[in-house]
Chimera marker file (.cmm) of the C-alpha trace (Angstrom):
<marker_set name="trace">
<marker id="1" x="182.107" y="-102.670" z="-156.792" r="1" g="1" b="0" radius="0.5"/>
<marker id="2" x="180.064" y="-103.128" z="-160.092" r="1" g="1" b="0" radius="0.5"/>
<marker id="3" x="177.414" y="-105.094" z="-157.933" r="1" g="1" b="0" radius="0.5"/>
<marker id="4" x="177.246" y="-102.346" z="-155.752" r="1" g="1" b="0" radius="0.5"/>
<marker id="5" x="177.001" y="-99.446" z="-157.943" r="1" g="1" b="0" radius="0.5"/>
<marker id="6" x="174.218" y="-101.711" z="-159.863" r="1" g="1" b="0" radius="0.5"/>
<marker id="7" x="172.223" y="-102.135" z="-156.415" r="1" g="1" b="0" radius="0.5"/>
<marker id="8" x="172.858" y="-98.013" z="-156.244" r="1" g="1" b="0" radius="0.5"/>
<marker id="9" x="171.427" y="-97.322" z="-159.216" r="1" g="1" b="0" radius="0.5"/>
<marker id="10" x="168.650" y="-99.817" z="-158.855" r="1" g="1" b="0" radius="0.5"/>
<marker id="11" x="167.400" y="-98.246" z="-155.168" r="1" g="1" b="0" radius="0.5"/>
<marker id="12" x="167.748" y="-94.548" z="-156.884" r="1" g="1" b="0" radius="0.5"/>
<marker id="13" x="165.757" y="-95.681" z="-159.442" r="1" g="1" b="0" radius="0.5"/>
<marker id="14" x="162.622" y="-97.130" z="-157.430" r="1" g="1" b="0" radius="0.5"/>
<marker id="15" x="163.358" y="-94.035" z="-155.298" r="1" g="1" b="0" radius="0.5"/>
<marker id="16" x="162.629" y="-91.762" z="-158.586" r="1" g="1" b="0" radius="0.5"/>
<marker id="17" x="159.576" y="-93.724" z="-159.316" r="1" g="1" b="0" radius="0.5"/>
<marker id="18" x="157.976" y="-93.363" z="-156.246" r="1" g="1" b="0" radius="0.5"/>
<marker id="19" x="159.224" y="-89.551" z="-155.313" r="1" g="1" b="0" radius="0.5"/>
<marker id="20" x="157.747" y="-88.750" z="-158.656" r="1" g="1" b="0" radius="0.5"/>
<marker id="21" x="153.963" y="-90.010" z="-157.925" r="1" g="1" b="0" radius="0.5"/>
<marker id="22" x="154.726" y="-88.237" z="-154.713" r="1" g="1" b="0" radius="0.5"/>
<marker id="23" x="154.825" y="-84.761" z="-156.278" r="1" g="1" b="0" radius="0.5"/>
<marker id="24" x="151.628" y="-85.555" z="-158.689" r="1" g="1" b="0" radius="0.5"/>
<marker id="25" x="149.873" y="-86.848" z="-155.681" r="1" g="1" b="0" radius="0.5"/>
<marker id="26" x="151.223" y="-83.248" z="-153.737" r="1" g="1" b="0" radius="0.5"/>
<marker id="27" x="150.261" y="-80.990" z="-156.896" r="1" g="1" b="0" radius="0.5"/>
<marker id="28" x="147.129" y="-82.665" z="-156.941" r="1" g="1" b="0" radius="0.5"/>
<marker id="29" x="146.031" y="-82.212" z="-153.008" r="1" g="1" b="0" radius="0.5"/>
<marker id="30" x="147.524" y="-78.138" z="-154.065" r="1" g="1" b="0" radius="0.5"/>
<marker id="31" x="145.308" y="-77.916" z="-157.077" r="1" g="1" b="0" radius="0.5"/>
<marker id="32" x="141.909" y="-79.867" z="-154.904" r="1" g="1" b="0" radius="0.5"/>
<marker id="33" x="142.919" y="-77.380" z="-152.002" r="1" g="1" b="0" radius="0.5"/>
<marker id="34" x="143.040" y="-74.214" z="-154.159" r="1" g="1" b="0" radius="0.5"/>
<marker id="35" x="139.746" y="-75.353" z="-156.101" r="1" g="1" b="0" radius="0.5"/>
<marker id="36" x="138.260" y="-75.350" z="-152.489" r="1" g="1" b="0" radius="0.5"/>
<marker id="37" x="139.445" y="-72.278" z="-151.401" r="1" g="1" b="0" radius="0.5"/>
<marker id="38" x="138.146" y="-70.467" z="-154.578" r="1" g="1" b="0" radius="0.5"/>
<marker id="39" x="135.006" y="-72.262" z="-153.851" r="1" g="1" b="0" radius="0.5"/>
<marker id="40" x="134.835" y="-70.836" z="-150.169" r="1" g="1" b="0" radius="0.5"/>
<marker id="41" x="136.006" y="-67.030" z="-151.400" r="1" g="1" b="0" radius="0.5"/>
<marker id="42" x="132.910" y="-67.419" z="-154.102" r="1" g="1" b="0" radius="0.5"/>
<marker id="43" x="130.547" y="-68.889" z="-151.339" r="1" g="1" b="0" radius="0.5"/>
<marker id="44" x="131.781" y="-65.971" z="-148.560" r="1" g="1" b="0" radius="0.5"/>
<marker id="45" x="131.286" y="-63.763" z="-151.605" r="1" g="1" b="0" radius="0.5"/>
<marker id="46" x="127.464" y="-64.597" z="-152.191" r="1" g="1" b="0" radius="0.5"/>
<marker id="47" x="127.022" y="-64.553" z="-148.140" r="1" g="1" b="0" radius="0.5"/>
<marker id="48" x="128.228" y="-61.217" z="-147.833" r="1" g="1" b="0" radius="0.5"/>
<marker id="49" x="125.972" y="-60.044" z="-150.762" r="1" g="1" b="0" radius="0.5"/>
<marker id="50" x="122.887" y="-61.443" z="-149.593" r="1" g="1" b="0" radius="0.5"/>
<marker id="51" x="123.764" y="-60.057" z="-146.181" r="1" g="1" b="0" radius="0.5"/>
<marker id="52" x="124.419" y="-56.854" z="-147.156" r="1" g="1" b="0" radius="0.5"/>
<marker id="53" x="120.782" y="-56.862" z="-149.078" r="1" g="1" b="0" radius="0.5"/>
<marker id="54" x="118.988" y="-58.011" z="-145.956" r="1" g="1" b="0" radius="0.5"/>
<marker id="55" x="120.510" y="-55.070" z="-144.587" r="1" g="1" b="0" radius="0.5"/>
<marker id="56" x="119.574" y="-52.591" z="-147.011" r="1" g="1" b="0" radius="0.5"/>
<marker id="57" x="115.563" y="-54.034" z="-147.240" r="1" g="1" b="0" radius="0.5"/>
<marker id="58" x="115.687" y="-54.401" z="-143.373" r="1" g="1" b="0" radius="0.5"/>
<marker id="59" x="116.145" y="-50.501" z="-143.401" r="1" g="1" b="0" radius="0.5"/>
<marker id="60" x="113.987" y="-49.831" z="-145.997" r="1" g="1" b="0" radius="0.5"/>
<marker id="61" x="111.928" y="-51.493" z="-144.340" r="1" g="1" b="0" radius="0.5"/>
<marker id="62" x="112.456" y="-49.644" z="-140.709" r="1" g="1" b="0" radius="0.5"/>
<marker id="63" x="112.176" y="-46.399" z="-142.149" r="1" g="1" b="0" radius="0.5"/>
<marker id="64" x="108.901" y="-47.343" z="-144.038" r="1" g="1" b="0" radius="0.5"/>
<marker id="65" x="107.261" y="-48.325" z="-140.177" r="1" g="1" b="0" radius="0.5"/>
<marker id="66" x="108.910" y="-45.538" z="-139.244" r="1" g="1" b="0" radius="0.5"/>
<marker id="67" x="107.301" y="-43.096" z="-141.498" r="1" g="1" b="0" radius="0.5"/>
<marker id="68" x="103.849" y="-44.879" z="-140.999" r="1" g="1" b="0" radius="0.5"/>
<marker id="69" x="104.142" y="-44.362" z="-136.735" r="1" g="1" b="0" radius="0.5"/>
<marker id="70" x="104.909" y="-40.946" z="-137.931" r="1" g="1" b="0" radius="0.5"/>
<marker id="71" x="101.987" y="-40.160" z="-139.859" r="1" g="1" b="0" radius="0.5"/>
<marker id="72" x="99.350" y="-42.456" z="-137.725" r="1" g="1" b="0" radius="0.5"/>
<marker id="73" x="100.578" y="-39.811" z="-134.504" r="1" g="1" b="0" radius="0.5"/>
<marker id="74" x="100.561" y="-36.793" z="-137.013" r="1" g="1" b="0" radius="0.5"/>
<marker id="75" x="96.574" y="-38.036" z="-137.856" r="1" g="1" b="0" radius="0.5"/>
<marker id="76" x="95.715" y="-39.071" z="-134.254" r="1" g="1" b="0" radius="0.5"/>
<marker id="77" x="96.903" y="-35.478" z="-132.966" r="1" g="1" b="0" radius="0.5"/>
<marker id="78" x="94.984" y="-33.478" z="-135.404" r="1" g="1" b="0" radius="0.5"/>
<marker id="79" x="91.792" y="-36.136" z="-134.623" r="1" g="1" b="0" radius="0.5"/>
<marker id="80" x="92.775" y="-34.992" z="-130.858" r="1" g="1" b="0" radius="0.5"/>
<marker id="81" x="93.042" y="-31.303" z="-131.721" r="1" g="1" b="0" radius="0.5"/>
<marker id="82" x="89.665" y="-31.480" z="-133.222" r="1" g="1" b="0" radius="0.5"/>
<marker id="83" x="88.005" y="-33.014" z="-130.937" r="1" g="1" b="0" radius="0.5"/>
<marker id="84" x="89.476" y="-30.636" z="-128.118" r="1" g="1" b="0" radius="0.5"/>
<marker id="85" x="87.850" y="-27.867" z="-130.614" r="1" g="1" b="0" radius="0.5"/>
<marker id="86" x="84.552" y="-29.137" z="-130.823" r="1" g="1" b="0" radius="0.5"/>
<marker id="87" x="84.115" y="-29.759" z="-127.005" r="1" g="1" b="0" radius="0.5"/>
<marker id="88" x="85.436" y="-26.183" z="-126.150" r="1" g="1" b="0" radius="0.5"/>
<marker id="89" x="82.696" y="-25.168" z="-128.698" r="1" g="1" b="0" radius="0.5"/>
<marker id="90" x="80.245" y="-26.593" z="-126.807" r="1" g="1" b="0" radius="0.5"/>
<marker id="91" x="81.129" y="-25.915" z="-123.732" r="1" g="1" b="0" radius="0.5"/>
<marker id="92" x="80.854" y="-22.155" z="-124.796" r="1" g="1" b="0" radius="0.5"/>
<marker id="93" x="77.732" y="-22.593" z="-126.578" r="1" g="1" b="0" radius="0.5"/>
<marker id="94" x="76.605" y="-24.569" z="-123.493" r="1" g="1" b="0" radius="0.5"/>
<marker id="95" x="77.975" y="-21.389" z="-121.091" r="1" g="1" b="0" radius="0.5"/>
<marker id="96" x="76.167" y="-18.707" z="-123.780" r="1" g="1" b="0" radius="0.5"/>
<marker id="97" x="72.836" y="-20.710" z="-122.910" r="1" g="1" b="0" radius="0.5"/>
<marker id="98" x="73.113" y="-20.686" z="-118.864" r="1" g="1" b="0" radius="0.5"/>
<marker id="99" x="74.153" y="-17.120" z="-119.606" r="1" g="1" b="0" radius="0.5"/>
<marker id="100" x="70.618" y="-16.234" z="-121.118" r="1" g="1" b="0" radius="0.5"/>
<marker id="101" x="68.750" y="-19.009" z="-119.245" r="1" g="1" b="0" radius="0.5"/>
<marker id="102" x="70.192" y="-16.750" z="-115.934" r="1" g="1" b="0" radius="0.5"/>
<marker id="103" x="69.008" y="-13.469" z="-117.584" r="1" g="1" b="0" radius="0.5"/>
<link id1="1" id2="2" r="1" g="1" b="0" radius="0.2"/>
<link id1="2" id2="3" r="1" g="1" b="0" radius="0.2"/>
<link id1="3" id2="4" r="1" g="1" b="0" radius="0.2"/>
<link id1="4" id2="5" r="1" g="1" b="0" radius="0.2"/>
<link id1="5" id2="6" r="1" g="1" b="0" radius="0.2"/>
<link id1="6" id2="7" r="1" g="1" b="0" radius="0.2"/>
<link id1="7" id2="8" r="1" g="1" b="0" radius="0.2"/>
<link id1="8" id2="9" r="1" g="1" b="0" radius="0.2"/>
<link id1="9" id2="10" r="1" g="1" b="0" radius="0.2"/>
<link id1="10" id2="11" r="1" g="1" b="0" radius="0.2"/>
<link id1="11" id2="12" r="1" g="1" b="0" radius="0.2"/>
<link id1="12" id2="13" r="1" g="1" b="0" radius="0.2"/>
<link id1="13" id2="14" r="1" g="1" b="0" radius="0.2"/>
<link id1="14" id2="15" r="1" g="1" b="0" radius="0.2"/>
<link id1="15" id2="16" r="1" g="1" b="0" radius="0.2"/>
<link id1="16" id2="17" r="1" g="1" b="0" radius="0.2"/>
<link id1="17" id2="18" r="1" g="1" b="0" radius="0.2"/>
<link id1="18" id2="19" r="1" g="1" b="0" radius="0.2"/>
<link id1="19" id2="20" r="1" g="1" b="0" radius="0.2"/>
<link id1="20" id2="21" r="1" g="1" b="0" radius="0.2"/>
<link id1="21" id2="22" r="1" g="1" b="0" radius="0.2"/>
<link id1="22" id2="23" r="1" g="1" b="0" radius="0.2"/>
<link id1="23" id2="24" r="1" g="1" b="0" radius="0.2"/>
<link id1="24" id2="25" r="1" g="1" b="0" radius="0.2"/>
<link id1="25" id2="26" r="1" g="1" b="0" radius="0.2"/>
<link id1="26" id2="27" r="1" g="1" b="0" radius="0.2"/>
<link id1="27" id2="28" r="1" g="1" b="0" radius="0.2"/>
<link id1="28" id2="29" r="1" g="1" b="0" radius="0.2"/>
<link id1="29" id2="30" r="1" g="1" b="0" radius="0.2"/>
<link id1="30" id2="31" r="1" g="1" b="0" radius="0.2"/>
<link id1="31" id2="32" r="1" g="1" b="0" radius="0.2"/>
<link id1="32" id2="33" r="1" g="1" b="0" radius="0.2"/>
<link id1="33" id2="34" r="1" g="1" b="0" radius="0.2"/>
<link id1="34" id2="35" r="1" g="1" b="0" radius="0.2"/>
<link id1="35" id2="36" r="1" g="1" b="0" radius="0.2"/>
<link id1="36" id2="37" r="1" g="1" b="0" radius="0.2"/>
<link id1="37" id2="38" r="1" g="1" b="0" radius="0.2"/>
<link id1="38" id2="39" r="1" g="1" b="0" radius="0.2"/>
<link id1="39" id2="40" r="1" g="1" b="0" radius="0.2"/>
<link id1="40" id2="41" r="1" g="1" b="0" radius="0.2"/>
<link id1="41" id2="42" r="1" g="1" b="0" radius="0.2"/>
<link id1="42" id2="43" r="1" g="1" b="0" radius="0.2"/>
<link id1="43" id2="44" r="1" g="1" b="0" radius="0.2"/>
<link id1="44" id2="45" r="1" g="1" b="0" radius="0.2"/>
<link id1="45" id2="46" r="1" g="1" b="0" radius="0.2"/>
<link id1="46" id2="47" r="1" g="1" b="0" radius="0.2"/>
<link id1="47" id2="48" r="1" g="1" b="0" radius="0.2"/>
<link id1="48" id2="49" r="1" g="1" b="0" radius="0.2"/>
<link id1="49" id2="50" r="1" g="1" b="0" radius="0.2"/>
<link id1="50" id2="51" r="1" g="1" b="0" radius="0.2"/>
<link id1="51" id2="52" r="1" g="1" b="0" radius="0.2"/>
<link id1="52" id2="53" r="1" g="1" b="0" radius="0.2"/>
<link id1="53" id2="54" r="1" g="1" b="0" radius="0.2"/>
<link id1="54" id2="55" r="1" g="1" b="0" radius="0.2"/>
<link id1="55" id2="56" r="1" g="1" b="0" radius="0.2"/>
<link id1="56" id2="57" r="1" g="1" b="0" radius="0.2"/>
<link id1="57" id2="58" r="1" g="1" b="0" radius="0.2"/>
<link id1="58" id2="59" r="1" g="1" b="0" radius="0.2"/>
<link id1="59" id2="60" r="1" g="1" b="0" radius="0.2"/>
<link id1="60" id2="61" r="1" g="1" b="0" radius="0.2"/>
<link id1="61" id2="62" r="1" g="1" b="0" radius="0.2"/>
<link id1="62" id2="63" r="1" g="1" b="0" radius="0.2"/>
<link id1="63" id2="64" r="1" g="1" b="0" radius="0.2"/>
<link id1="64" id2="65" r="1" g="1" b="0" radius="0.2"/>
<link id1="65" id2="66" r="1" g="1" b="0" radius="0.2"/>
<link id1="66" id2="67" r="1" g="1" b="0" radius="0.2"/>
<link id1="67" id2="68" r="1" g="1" b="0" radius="0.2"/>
<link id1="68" id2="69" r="1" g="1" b="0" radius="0.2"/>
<link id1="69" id2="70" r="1" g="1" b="0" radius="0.2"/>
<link id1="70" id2="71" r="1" g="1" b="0" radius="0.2"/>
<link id1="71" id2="72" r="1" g="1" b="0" radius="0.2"/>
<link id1="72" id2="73" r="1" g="1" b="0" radius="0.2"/>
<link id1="73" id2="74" r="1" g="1" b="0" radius="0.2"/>
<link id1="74" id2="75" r="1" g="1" b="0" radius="0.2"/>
<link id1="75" id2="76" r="1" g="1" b="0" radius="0.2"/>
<link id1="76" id2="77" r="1" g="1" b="0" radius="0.2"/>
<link id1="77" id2="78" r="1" g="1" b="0" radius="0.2"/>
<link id1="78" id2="79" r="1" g="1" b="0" radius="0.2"/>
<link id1="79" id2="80" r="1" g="1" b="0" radius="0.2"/>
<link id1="80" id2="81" r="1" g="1" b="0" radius="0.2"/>
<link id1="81" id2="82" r="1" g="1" b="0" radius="0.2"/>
<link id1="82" id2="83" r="1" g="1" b="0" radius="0.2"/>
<link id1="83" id2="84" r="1" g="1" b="0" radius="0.2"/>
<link id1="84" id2="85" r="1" g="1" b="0" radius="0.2"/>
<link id1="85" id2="86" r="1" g="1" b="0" radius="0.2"/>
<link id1="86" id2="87" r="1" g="1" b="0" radius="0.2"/>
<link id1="87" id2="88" r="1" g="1" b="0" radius="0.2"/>
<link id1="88" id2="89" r="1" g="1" b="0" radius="0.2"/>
<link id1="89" id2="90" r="1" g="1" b="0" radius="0.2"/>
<link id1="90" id2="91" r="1" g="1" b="0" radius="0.2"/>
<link id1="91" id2="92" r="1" g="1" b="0" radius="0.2"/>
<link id1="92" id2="93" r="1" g="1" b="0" radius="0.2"/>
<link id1="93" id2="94" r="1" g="1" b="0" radius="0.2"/>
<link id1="94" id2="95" r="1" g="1" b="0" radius="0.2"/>
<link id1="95" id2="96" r="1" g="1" b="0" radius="0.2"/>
<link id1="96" id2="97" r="1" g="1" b="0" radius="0.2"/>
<link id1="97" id2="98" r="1" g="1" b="0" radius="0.2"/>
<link id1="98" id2="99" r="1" g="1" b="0" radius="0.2"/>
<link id1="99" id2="100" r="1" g="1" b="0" radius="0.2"/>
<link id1="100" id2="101" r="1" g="1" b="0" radius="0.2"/>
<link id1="101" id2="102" r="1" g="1" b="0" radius="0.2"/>
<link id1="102" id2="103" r="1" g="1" b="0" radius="0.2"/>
</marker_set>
């Protein structure tokens, strides 16, 4: 009986040993694994940042191109407008002069 009990006690003992580098080696894998998570939430982080700032310049951006069509068709119908004036100008001083040259 005392051989066996010393066997017992011998087994539970390597069994200790090699449990207990089993739970370093698990809290170590935990600790790696939670240093790369926090390493992926800081990495989404800066992703979502600079994608948000694209964002914002790509509408500053639209509404700048947006306010230049605007003011290029504002210019280009006023041009149009004058132009319109000046030829109905001389089409009535053009009409006042076959008017007299008829007279």
């Amino acid at each position: 009986m005392r051989k066996f009990l010393t066997l017992f006690a011998v087994a539970a003992l390597f069994s200790a040993v090699a449990c207990g580098d089993a739970k370093k080696d698990d809290s170590n894998a935990e600790e790696e694994a939670k240093g790369l998570m926090d390493e992926m939430n800081t990495t989404m982080d800066e992703v979502s940042e600079t994608t948000e700032e694209a964002a914002e310049d790509g509408a500053n951006a639209m509404e700048v191109a947006a306010d230049s069509v605007n003011n290029a068709a504002m210019e280009a119908g006023e041009a149009v407008e004058d132009a319109a004036n000046q030829a109905g100008d001389k089409m009535k001083d053009a009409a006042d002069k076959v008017e007299e040259a008829v007279k």
